[in-house]
NULUMMAR-282921 format. One line per field, with one value per atom (N, C-alpha, C, CB): residue in one letter; atom name; x, y, z. Coordinates in steps of 0.2 Angstrom, whole numbers, plus 2048, in hexadecimal, padded with zeros to 3 digits. Glycine has a CB too. Example, Ala and Ser with C-alpha at 12.3 -4.5 7.8 and 13.67 -1.06 7.14 Angstrom:
! NULUMMAR-282921
residuo = c(A|A|A|A|S|S|S|S)
atomo = c(N|CA|C|CB|N|CA|C|CB)
east = c(842|83E|842|839|840|844|840|846)
north = c(7E4|7EA|7F0|7EA|7F5|7FB|800|7FD)
up = c(827|827|827|82D|823|824|827|81D)
! end
This chain:
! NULUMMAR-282921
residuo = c(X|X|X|X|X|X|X|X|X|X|X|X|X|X|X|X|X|X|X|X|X|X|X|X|X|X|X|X|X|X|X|X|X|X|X|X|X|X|X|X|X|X|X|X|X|X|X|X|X|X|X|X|X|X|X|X|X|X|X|X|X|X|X|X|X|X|X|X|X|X|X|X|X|X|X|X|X|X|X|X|X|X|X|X|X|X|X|X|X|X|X|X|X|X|X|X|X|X|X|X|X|X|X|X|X|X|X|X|X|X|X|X|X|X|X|X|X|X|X|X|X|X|X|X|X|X|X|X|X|X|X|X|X|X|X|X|X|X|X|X|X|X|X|X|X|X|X|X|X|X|X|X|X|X|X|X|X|X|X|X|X|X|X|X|X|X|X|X|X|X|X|X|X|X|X|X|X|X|X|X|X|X|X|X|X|X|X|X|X|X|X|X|X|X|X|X|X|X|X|X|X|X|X|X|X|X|X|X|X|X|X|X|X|X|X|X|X|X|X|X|X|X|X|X|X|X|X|X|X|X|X|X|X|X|X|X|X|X|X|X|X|X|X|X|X|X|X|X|X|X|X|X|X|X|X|X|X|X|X|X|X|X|X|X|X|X|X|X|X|X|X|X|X|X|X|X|X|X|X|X|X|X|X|X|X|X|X|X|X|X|X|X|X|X|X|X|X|X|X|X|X|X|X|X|X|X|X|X|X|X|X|X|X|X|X|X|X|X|X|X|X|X|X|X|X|X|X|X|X|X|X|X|X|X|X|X|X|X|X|X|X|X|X|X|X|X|X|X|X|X|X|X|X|X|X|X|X|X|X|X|X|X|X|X|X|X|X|X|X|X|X|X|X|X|X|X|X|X|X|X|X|X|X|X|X|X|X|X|X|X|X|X|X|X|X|X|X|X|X|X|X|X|X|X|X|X|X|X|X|X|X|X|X|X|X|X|X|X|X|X|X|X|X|X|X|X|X|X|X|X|X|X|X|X|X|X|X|X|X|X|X|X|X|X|X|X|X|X|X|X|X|X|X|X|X|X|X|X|X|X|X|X|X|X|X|X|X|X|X|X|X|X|X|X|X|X|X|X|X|X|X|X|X|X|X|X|X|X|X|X|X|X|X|X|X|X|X|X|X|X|X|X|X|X|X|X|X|X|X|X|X|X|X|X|X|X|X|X|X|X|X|X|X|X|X|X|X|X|X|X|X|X|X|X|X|X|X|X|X|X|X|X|X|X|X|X|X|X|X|X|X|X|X|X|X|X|X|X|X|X|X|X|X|X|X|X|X|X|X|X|X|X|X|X|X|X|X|X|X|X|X|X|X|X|X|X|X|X|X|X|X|X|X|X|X|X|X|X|X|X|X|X|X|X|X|X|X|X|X|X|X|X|X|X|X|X|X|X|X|X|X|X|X|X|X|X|X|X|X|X|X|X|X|X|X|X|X|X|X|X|X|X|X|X|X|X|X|X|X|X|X|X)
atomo = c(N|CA|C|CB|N|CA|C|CB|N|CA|C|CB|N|CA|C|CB|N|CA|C|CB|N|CA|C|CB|N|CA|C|CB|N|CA|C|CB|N|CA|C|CB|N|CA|C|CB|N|CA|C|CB|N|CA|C|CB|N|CA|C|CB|N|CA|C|CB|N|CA|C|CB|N|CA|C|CB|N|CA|C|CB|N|CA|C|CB|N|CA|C|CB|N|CA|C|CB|N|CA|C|CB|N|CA|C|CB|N|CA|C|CB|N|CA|C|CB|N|CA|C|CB|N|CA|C|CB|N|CA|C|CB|N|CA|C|CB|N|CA|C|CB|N|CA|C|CB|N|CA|C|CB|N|CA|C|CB|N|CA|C|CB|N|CA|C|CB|N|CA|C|CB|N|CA|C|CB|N|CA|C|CB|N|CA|C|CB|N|CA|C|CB|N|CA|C|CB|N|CA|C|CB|N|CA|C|CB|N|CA|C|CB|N|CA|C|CB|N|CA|C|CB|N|CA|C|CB|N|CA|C|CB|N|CA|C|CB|N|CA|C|CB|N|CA|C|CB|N|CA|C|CB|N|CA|C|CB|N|CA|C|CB|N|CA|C|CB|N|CA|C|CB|N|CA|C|CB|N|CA|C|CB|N|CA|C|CB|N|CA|C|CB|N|CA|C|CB|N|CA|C|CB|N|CA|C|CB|N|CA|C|CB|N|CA|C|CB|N|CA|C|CB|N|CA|C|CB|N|CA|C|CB|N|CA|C|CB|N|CA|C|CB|N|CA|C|CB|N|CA|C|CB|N|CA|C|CB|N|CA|C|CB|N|CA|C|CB|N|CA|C|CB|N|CA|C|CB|N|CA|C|CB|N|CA|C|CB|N|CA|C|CB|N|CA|C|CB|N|CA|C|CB|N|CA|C|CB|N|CA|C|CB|N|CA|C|CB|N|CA|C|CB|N|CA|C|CB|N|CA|C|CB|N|CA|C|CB|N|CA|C|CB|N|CA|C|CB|N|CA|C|CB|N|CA|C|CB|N|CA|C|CB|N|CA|C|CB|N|CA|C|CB|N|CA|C|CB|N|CA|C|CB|N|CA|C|CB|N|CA|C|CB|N|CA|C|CB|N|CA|C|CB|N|CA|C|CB|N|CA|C|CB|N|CA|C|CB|N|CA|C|CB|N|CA|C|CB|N|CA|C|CB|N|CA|C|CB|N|CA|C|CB|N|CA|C|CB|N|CA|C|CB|N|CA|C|CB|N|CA|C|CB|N|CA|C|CB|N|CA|C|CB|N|CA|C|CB|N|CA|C|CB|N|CA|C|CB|N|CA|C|CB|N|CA|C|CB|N|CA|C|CB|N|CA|C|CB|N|CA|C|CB|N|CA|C|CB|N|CA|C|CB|N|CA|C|CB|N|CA|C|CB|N|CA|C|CB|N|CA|C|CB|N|CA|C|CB|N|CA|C|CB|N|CA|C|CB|N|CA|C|CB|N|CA|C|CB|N|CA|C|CB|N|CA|C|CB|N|CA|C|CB|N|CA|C|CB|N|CA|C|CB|N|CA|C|CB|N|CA|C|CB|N|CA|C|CB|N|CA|C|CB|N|CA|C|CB|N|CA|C|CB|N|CA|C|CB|N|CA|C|CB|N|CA|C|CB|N|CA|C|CB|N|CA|C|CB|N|CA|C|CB|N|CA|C|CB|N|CA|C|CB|N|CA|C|CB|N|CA|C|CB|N|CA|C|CB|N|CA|C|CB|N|CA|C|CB|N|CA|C|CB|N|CA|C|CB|N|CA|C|CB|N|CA|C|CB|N|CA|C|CB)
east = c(7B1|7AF|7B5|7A9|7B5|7BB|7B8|7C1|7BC|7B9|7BE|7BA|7C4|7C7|7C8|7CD|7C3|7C3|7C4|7CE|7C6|7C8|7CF|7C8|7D0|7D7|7D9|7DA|7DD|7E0|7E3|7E7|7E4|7E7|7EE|7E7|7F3|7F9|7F7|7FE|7F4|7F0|7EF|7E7|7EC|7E9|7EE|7E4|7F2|7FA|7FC|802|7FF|804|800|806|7F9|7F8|7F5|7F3|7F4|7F3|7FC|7F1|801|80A|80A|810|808|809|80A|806|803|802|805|7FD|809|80F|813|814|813|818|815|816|80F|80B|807|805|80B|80B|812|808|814|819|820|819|81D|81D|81B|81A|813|811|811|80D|817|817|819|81E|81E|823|81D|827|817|811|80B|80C|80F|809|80E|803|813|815|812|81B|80D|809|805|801|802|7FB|7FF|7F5|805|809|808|810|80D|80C|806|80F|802|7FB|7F7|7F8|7FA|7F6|7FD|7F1|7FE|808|803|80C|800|7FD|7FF|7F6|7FC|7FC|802|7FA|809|80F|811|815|811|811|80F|80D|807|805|807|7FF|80A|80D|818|80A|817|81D|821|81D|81F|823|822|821|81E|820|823|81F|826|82C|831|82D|832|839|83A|83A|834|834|838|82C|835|835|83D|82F|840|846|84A|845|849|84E|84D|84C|84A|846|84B|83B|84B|84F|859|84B|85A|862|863|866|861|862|864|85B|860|862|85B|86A|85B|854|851|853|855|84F|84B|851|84D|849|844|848|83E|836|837|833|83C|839|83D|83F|841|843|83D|84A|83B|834|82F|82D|82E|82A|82A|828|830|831|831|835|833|832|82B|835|827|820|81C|81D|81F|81A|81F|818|823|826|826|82F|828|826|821|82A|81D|815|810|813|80E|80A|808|80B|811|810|812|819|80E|813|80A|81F|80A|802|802|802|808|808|807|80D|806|804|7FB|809|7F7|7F0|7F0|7EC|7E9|7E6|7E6|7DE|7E4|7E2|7E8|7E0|7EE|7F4|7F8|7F7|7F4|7F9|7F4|7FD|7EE|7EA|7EA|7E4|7ED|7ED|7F3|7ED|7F9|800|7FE|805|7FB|7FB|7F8|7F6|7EF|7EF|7F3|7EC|7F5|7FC|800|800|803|807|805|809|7FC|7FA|7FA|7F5|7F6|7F5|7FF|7F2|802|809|80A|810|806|807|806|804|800|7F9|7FE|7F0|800|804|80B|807|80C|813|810|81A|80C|808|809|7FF|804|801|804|7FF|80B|811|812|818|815|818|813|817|80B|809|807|809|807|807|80F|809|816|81B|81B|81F|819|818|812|818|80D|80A|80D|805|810|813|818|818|81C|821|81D|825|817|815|811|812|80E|80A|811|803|816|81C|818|827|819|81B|811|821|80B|806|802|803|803|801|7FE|7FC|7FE|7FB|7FE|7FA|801|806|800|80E|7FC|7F7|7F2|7F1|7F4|7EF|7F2|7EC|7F7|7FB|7FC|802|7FF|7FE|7FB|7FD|7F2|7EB|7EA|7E3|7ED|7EC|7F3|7ED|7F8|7FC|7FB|803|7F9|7F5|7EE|7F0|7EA|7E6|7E7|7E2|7ED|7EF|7F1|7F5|7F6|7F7|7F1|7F7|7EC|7E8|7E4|7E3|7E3|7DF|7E3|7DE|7EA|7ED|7EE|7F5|7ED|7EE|7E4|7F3|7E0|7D8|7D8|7D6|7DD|7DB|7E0|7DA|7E7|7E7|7E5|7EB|7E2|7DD|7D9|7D9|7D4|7CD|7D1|7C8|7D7|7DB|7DC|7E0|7E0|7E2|7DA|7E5|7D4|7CF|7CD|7CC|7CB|7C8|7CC|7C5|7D4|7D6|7D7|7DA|7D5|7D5|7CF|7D5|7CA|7C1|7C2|7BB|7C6|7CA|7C7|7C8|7C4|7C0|7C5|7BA|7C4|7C9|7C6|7CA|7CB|7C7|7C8|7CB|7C3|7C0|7C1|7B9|7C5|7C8|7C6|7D0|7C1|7BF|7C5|7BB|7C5|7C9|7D2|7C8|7D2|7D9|7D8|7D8|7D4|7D1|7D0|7CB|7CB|7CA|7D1|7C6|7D6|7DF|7E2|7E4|7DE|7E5|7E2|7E3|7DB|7D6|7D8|7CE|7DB|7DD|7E5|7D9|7E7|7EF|7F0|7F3|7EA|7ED|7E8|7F0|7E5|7E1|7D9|7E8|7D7|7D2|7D4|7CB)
north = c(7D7|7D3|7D2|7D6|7CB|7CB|7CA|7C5|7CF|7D1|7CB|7DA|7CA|7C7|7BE|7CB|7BB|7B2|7B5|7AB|7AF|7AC|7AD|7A5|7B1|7AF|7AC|7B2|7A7|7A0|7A2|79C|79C|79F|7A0|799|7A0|7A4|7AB|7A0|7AC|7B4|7B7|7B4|7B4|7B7|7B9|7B3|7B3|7B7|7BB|7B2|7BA|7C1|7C7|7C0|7C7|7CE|7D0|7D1|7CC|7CE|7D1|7C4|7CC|7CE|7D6|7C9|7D8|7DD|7E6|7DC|7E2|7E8|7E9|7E8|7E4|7E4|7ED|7DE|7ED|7F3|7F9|7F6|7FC|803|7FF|807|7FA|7F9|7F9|7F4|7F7|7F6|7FE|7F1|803|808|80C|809|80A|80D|80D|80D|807|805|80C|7FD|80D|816|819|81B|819|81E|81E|81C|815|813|812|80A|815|815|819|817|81B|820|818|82B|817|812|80C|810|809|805|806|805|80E|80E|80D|813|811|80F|80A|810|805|7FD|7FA|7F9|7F8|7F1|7EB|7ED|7EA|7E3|7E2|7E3|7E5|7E5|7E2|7EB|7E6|7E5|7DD|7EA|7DB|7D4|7CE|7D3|7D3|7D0|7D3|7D0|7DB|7DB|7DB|7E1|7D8|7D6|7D3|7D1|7CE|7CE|7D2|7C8|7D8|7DD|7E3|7DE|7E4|7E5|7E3|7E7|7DB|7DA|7DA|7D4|7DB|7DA|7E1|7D9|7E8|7EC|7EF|7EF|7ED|7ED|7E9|7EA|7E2|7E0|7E3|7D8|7E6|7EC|7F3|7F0|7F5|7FA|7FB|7F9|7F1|7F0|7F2|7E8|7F2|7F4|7FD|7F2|7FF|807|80A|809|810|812|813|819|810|80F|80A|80E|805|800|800|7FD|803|806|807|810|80B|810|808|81B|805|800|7F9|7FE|7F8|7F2|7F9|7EC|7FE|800|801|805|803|802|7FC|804|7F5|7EE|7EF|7E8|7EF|7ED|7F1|7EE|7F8|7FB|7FA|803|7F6|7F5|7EC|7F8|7EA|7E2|7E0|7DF|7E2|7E1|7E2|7E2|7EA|7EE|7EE|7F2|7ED|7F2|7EA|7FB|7E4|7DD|7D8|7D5|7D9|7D7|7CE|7D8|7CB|7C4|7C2|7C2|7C7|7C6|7C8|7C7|7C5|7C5|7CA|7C2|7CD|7D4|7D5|7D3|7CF|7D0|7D3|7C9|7D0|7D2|7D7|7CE|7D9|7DE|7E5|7DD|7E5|7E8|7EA|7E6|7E5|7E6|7E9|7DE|7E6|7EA|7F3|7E5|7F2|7F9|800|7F9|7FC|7FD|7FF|7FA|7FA|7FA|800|7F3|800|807|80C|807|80F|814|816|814|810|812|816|80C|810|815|81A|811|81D|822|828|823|827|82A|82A|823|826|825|82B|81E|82A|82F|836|82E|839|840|840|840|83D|83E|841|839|83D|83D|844|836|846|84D|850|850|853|855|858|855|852|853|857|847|854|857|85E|854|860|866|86B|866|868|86C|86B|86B|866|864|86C|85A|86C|872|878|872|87A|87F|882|87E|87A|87B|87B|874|87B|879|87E|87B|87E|880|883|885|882|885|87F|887|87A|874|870|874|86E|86A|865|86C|864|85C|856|858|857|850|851|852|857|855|851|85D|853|850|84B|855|846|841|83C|842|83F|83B|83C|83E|842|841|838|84C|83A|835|82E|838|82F|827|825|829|82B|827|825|829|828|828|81F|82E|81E|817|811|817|813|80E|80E|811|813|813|80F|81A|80E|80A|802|80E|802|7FD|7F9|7FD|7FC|7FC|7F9|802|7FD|7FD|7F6|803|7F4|7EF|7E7|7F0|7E8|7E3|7E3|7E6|7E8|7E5|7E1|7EC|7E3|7E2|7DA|7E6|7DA|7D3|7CD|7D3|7CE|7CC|7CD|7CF|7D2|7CF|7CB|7D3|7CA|7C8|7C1|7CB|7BF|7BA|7B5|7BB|7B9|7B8|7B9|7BE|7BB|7BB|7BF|7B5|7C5|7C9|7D0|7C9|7D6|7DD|7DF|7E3|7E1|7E8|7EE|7E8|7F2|7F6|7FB|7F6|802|806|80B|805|811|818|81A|820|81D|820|81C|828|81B|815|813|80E|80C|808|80B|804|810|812|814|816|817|819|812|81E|80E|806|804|7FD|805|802|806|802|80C|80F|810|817|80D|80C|806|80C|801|7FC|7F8|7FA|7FA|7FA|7F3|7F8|7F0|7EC|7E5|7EF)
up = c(7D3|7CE|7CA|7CA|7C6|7C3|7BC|7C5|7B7|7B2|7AD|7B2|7AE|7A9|7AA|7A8|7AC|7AB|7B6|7A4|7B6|7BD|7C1|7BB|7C6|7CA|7CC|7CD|7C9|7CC|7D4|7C7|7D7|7DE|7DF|7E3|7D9|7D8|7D5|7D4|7D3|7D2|7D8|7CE|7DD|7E3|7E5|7E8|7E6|7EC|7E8|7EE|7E3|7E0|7E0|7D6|7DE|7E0|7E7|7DA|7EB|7F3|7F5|7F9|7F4|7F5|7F2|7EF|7EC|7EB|7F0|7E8|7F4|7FA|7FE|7FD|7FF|803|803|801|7FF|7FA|7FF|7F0|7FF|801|808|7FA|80B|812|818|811|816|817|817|812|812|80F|815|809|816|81D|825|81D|824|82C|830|82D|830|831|833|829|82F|831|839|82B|83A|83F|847|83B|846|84E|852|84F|851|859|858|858|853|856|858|84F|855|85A|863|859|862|86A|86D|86C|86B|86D|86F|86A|869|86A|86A|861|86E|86F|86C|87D|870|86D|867|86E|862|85C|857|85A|85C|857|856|85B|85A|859|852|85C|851|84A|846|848|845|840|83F|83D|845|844|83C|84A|83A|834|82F|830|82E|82C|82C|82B|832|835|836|838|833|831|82A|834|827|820|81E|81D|822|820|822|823|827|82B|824|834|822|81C|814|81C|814|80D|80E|811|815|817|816|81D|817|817|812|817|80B|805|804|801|809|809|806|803|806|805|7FD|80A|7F9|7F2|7F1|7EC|7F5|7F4|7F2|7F9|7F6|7F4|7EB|7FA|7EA|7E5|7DD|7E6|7E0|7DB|7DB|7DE|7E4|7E0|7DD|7E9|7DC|7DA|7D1|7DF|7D1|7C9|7C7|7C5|7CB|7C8|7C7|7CC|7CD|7CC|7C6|7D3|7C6|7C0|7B9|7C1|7B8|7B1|7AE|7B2|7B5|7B3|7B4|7B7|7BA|7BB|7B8|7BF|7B8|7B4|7AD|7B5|7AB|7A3|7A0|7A0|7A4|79E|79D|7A5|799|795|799|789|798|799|79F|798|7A6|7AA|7AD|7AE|7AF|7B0|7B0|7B6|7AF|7B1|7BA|7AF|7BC|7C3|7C7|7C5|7C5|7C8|7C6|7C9|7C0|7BF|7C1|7B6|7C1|7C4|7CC|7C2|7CE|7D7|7D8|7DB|7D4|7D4|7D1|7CD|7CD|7CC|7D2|7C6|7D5|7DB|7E0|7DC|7E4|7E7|7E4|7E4|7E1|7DE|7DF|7D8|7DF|7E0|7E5|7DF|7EC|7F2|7F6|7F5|7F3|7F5|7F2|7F3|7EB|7E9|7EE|7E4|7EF|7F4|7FB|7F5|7FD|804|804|804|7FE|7FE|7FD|7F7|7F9|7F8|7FF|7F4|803|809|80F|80B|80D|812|811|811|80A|807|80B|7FF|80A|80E|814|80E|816|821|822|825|81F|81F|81F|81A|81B|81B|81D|817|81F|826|82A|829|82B|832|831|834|82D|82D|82D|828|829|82B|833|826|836|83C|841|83E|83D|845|84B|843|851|853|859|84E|856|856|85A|850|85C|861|85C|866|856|853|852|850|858|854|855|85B|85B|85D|856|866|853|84D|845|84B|845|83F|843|83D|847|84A|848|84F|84B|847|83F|84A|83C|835|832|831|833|831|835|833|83A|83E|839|847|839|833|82D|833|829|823|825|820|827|82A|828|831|82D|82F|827|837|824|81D|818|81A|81A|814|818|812|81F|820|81F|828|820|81B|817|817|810|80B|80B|807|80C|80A|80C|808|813|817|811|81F|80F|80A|805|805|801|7FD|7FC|7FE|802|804|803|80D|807|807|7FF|80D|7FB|7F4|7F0|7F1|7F0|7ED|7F0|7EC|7F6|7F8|7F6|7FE|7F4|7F1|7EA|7F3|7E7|7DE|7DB|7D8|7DF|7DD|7DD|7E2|7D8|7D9|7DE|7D3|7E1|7E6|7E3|7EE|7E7|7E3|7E8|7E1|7E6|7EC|7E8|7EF|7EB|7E7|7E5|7EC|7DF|7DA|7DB|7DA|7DD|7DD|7D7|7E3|7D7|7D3|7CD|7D5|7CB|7C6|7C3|7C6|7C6|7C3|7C2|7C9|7C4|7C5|7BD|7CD|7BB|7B6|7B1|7B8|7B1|7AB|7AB|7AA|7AE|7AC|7A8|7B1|7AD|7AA|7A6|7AF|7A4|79E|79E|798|799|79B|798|799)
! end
């Protein structure tokens, strides 16, 4: 539902673009499900070159769009709700994405050695597919002008960034 007037159709793209960030972020995650599915890479070909020209920069890139987006996007009143609510989202799930990653990293160092790679494998495969989920729904209600509503995501994006 959109709570504040109407998102024009320059609303919609800027905050669909945002998600790029904590996709893009996750590509790295989903090479077993590449190799698994070839077909697939194809379609996401342009975000592996996106991700590959993101990368020329050297590896802050992530962490510099991410303080533009939460200093110029978030925290600036002069831009919609809508977008600056989806930007904020966006920033979470990459938050959620990098937790996640620490995590696994570190079972993975603790299980080294005990056969559990096929398992950490399907946990980081599915971490993938949930961000590439959540920002498919993402893309789709922003395309309808509608927020999307992601469990407790949203509610953290709604209290950052206010009403």
């Amino acid at each position: 539902m959109v709570w504040r007037g109407t998102a024009t159709p320059l609303d919609r793209f800027w905050a669909c673009l945002v998600y790029l960030l904590p996709l893009t972020s996750a590509l790295s995650l989903g090479q077993s499900f590449f190799e698994a599915v070839p077909a697939l890479i194809p379609l996401f070909m342009p975000l592996f070159r996106l991700t590959g020209f993101l990368n020329q920069f050297g590896g802050f890139t992530n962490v510099i769009l991410f303080l533009v987006l939460f200093f110029l996007v978030v925290r600036n009143p002069r831009i919609a709700h809508f977008v600056r609510f989806n930007a904020m989202q966006a920033l979470l799930v990459d938050i959620a994405r990098y937790i996640a990653v620490l995590i696994l990293g570190l079972l993975a160092s603790l299980l080294d050695g005990l056969g559990l790679d096929l398992v950490l494998q399907a946990l980081i495969t599915t971490l993938f597919l949930g961000i590439l989920a959540i920002t498919g729904y993402a893309w789709f209600q922003n395309a309808r002008g509608q927020y999307p509503e992601v469990p407790v995501i949203s509610d953290a994006a709604y209290a950052q960034v206010g009403s």
